[in-house]
C-alpha positions as CSV (number, residue, x, y, z in Angstrom):
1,X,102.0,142.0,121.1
2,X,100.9,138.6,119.2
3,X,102.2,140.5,116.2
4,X,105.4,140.9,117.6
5,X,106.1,136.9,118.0
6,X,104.1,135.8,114.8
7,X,106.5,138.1,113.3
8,X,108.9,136.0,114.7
9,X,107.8,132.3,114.0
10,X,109.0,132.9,110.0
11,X,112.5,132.9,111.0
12,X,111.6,129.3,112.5
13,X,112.0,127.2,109.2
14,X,115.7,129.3,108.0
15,X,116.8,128.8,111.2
16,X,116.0,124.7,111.4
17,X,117.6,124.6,107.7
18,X,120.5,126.2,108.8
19,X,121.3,124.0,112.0
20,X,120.6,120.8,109.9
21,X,123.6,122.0,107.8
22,X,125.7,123.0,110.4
23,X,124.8,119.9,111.8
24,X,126.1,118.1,108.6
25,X,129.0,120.6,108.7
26,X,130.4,119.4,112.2
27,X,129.4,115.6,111.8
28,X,129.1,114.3,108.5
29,X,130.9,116.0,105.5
30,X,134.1,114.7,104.5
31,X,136.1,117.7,104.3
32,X,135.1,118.8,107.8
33,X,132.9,116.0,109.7
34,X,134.5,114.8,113.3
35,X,132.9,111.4,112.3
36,X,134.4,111.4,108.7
37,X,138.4,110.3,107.8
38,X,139.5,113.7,106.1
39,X,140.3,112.2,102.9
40,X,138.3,114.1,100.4
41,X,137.5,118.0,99.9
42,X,135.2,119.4,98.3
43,X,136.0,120.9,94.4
44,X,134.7,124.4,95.0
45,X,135.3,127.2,97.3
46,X,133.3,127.8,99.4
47,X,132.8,124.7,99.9
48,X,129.1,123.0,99.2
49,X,127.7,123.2,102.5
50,X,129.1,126.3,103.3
51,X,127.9,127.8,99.8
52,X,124.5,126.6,100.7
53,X,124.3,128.3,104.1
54,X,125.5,131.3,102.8
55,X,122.4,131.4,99.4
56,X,119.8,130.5,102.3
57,X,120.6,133.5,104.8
58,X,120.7,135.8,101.7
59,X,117.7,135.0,99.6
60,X,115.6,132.6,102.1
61,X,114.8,129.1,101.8
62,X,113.3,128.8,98.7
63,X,115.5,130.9,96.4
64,X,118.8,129.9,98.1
65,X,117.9,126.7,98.7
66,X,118.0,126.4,94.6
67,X,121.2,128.2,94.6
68,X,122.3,125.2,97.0
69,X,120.6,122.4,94.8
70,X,122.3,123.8,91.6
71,X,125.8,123.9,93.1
72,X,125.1,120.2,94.9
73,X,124.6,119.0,91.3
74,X,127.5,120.8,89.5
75,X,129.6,118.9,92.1
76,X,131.0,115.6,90.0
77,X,134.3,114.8,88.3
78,X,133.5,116.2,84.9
79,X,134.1,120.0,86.9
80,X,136.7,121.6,87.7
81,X,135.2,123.4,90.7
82,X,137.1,126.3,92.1
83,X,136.2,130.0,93.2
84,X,132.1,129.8,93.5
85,X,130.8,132.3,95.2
86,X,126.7,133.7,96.2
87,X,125.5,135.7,93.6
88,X,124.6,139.2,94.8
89,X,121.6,138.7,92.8
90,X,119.3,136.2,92.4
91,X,119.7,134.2,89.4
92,X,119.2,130.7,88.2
């Protein structure tokens, strides 16, 4: 029976990642944030955030969260941006 929940508790850290960015998701980002002036959107599709959410719940933390960091940083004006979505396999 401990098994059981222990089993459990290593969903605890995905999930908390994933609620703090669907926490930015509703609040803070400037394409979708209740607290931000829609004036800006993001240069890819999916969008950063939503790009991010989607690497973590397929490859875990670690390996999506690099996925995430790698698209955060191909994010500036120099890019084009457009149709960017999760690899089916993991690769950076």
């Amino acid at each position: 029976m401990l098994n059981k929940y222990l089993g459990k508790l290593r969903y605890v850290p995905k999930g908390i990642i994933l609620a703090m960015i669907k926490g930015y998701q509703i609040f803070l980002s400037p394409d979708q944030g209740v607290f931000v002036p829609r004036s800006v959107t993001c240069r890819f599709y999916p969008s950063c955030s939503h790009y991010s959410l989607q690497a973590i719940k397929r490859f875990g933390i670690l390996k999506g969260g690099l996925l995430g960091i790698k698209r955060i940083l191909k994010c500036h004006p120099f890019n084009s941006g457009g149709w960017d979505p999760v690899p089916d396999k993991f690769k950076i």
